[in-house]
C-alpha positions in Angstrom: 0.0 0.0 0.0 1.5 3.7 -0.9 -0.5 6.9 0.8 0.7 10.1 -0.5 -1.1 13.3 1.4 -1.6 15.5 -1.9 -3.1 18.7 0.6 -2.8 20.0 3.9 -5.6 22.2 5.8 -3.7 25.4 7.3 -5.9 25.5 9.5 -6.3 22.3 11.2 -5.3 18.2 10.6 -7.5 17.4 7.6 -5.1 16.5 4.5 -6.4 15.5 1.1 -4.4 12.2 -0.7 -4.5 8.8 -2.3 -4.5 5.3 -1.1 -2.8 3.1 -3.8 -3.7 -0.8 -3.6 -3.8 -3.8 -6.2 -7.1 -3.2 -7.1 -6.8 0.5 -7.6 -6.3 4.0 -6.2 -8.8 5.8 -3.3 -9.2 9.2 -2.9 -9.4 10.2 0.3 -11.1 11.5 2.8 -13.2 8.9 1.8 -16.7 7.0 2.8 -16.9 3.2 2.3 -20.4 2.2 1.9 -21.3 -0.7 4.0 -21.9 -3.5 2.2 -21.9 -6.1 5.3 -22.5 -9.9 3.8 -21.2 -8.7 0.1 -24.7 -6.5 -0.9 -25.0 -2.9 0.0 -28.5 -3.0 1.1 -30.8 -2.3 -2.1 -28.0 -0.8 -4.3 -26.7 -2.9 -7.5 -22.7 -2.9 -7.6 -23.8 -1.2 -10.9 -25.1 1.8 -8.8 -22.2 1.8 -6.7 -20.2 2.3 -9.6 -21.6 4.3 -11.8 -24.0 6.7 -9.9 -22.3 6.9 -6.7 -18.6 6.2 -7.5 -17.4 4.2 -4.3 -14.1 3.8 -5.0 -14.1 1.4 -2.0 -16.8 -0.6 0.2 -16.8 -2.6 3.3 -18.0 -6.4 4.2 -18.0 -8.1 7.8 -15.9 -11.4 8.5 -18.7 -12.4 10.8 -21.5 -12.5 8.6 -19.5 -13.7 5.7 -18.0 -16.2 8.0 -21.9 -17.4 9.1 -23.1 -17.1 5.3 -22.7 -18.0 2.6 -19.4 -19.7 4.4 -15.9 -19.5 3.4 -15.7 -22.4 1.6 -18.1 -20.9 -0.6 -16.3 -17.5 -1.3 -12.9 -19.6 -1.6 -14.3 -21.6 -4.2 -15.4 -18.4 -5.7 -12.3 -17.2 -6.3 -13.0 -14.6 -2.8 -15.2 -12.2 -2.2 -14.3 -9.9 -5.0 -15.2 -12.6 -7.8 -18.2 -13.6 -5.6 -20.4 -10.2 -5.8 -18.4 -9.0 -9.2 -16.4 -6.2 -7.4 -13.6 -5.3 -8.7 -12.2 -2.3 -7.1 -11.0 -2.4 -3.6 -12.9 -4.1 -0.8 -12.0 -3.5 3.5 -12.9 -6.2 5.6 -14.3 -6.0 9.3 -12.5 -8.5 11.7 -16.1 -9.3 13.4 -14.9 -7.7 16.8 -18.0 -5.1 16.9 -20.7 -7.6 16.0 -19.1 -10.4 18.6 -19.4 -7.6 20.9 -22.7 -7.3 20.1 -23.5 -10.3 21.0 -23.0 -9.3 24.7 -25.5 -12.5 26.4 -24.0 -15.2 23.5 -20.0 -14.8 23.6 -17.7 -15.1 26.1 -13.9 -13.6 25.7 -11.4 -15.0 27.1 -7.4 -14.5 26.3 -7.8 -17.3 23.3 -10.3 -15.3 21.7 -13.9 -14.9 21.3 -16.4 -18.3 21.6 -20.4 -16.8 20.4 -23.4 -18.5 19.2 -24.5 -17.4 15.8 -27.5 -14.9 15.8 -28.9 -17.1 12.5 -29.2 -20.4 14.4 -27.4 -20.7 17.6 -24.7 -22.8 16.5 -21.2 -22.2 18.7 -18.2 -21.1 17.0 -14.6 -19.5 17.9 -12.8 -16.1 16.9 -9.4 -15.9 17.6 -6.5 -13.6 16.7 -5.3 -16.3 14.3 -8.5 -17.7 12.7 -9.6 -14.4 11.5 -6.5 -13.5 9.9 -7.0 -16.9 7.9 -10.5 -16.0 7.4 -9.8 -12.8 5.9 -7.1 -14.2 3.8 -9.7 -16.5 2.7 -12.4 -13.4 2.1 -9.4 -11.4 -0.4 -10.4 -8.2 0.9 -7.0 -5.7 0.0 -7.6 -4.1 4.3 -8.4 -6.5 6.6 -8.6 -5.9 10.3 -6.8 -6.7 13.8 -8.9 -8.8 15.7 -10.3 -6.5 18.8 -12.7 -6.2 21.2 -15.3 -3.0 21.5 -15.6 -1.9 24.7 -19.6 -0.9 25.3 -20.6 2.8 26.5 -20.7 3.7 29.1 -17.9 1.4 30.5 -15.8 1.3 33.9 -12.1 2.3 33.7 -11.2 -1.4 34.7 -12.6 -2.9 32.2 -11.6 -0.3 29.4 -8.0 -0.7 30.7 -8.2 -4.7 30.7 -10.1 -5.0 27.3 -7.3 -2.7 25.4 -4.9 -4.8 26.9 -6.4 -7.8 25.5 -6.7 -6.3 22.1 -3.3 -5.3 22.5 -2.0 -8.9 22.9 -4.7 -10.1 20.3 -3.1 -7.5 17.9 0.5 -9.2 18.2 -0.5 -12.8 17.5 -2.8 -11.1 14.5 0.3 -9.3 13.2 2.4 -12.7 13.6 -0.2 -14.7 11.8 -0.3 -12.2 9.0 3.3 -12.0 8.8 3.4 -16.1 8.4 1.0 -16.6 5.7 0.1 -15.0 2.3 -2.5 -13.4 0.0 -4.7 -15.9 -1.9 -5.5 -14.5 -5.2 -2.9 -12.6 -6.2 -3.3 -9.1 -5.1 -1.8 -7.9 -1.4 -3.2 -7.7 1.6 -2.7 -4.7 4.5 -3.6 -5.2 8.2 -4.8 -1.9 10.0 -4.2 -2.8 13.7 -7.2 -0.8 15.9 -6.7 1.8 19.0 -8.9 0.9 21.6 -9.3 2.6 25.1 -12.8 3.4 25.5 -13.6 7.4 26.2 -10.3 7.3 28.9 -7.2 9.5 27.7 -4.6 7.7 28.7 -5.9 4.7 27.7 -6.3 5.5 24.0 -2.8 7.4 24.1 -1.3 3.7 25.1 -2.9 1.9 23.0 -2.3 4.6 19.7 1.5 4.3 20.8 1.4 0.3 20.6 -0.3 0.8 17.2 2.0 2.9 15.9 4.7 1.0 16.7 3.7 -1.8 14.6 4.2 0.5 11.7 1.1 -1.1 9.1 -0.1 0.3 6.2 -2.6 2.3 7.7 -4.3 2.4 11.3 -7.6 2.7 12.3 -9.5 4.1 15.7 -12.4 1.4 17.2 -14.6 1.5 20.1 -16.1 4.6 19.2 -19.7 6.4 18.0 -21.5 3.7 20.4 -23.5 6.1 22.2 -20.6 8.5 23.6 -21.7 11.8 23.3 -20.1 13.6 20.2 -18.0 15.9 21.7 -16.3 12.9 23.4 -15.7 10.9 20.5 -13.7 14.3 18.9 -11.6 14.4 21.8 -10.8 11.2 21.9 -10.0 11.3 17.9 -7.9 14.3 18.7 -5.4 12.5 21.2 -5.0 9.6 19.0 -4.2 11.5 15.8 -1.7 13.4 17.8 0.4 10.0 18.1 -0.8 7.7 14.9 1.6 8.0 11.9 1.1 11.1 9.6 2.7 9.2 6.8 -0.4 6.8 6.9 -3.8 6.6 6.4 -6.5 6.8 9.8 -9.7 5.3 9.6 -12.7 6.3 12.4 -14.7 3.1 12.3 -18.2 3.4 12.1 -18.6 7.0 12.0 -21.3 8.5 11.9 -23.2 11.3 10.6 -22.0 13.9 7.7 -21.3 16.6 10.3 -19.6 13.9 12.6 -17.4 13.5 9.8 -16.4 16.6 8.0 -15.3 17.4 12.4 -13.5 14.4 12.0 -11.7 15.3 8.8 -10.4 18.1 10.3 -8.8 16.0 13.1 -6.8 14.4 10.9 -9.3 10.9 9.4 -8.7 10.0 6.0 -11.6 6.9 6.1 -15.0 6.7 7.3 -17.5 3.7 7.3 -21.2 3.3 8.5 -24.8 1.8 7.9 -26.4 5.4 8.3 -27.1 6.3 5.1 -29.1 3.3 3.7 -30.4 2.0 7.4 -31.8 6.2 7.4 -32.7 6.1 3.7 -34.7 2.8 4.5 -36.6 4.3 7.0 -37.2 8.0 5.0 -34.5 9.9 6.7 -32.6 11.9 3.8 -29.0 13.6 4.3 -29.0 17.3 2.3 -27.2 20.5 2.4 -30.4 22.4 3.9 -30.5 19.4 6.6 -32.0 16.2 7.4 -35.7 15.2 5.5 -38.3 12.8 8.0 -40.0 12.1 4.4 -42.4 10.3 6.1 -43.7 13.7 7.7 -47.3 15.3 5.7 -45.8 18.6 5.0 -43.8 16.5 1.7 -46.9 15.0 0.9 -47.6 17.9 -2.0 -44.0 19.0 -2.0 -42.9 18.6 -5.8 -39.6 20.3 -5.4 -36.4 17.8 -6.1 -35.2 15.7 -3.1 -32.1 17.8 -3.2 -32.6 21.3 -4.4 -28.8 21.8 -4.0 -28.1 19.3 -6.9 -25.5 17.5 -4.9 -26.8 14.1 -6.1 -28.5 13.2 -9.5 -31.0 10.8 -7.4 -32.1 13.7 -5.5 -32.7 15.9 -8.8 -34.7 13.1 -10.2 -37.4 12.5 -7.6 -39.6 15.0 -5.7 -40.3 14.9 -2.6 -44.0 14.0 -2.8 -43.3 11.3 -4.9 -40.5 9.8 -2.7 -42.7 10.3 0.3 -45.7 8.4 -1.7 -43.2 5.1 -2.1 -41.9 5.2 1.3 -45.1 5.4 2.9 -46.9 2.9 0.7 -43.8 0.6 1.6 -42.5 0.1 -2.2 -39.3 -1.1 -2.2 -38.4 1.3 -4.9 -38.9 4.1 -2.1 -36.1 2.3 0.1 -33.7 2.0 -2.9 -34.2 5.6 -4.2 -33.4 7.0 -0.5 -30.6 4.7 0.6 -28.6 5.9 -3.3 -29.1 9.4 -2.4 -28.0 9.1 1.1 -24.9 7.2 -0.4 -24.1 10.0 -3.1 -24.3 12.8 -0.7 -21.9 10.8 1.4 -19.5 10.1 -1.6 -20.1 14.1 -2.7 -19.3 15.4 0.7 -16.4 13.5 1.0 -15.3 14.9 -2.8 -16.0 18.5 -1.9 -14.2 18.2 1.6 -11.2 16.5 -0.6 -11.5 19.9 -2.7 -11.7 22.2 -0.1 -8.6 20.9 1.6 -7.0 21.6 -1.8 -7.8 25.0 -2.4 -7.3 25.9 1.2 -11.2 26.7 2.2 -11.4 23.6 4.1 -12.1 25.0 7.8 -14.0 28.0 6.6 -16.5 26.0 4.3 -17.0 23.0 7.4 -17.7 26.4 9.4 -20.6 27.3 7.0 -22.1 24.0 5.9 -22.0 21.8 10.0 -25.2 23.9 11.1 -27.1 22.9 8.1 -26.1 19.2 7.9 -27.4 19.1 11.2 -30.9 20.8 11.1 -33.9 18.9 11.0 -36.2 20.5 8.1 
């Protein structure tokens, strides 16, 4: 993997630049669409590619691992051949759903032993196993093997559990180290800074993350209920310590204004179900603010979606008629929303790249964060 940071913010930490891989080159700050068992809820890898433009999307080991099975993508040729993607693809190591699965897992320091959610089956994560199972998957970033510590959580426990991940993280990077990309294209590891919302935790564990020296390095165990301010502080200490010469990513994160703060701290990557779990459920992301479609005031509003033109999709619909789908429960409703929602994300991202570029970074997040977060 090469990073090169093509633009600096003179104002604060956000940089513009490229992530090179096999499969082809990322601009960043970027948004990786979620795409959790290979299928980015109701959006074609056509749509993906040619109306929004990911240049990169995300799957999860754990559900991948539960179905279709890794015998199945391995006989496919991985995950890339299996769902006819052929730019790059990240991988989840399964550490946040495992966690989820507070009352059917149990940790302990040989990894993680869980029931599936699909039929109550027991099965084993450890360090080791998912590095195989990712290598199995293709994806060109995989991830360290961690736990995610709940909010709100004891100091104790935070302290113990980024130990743990900190010891997982070794016998990852060992494991990684002893084997070797399937199908012909590289893999990276991105170890993961845990540490809960405690300062000196996340400062230890972003100096034992840094020390590895990966391809990139990402920040876990936030955006799970922690209030907002929290999260940026806690992004601030660690970006202070992780690598500038590589790329950050802020895992599941989070809203357009909770990024474009982030950005500024110094994250390159982003990733979360917002915009087609929102979309789903009428909630549309615009310039102006956020759109409850659902609410009667739309219901003769034939204005575009998205007056501002940031998205084709939300030129080509009105708002009447998008509310009409939604509430009649077409599917066509869901699909038109969650493509929107996804383009704004992938336009956002572009314009805060361009920004950064041209030097207006910090003034234009000063002027668009109030509207991204009022509620029309």
């Amino acid at each position: 993997m090469f990073f090169k940071v093509t633009a600096n913010d003179r104002f604060s930490r956000a940089r513009a630049g490229i992530i090179s891989t096999g499969r082809g080159s990322i601009q960043t700050p970027v948004f990786m669409p979620v795409g959790t068992a290979g299928s980015v809820k109701g959006v074609s890898r056509y749509e993906l590619e040619d109306r929004i433009r990911a240049g990169i999307i995300l799957a999860n080991t754990y559900h991948l691992y539960l179905r279709p099975g890794i015998d199945t993508i391995s006989r496919a040729g991985g995950l890339h051949k299996f769902i006819g993607w052929e730019k790059p693809l990240l991988t989840d190591s399964g550490g946040y759903q495992v966690f989820s699965l507070a009352e059917n897992r149990k940790l302990s320091e040989e990894g993680a032993d869980f029931r599936s959610h699909i039929d109550g089956s027991r099965h084993k994560f450890s360090p080791e196993n998912v590095i195989d199972i990712q290598r199995a998957i293709g994806a060109d970033i995989i991830m360290a093997f961690d736990e995610c510590t709940p909010w709100p959580c004891e100091y104790n426990y935070a302290r113990e559990s980024a130990g743990l991940t900190g010891r997982w993280l070794a016998r990852c990077w060992k494991r990684f180290l002893e084997t070797e990309a399937l199908y012909g294209k590289e893999q990276f590891l991105f170890p993961i800074v845990q540490g809960s919302i405690y300062k000196d935790l996340r400062i230890r564990s972003a100096e034992l993350i840094g020390s590895f020296e990966a391809a990139g390095n990402a920040i876990g165990g936030l955006s799970v209920g922690e209030p907002a301010e929290i999260m940026y502080e806690m992004v601030d200490e660690v970006n202070r310590i992780l690598p500038e010469s590589k790329p950050r990513y802020l895992m599941g994160v989070g809203t357009p204004a909770n990024m474009l703060e982030c950005i500024s701290l110094g994250v390159d990557m982003f990733d979360c179900v917002m915009p087609t779990r929102n979309g789903r459920n009428g909630s549309l992301f615009t310039l102006e603010g956020i759109i409850n479609i659902k609410n009667l005031k739309w219901k003769n509003d034939f204005s575009p979606i998205d007056p501002a033109g940031t998205t084709n999709t939300g030129t080509q619909y009105s708002r009447a008629y998008l509310r009409h789908l939604i509430v009649s429960g077409e599917m066509l409703g869901s699909v038109i929303a969650s493509i929107h929602n996804l383009e704004f994300y992938t336009w956002l991202m572009n314009k805060a790249g361009k920004e950064i570029s041209q030097g207006n970074f910090s003034a234009w997040k000063k002027s668009v964060v109030p509207g991204l977060n009022r509620k029309l």
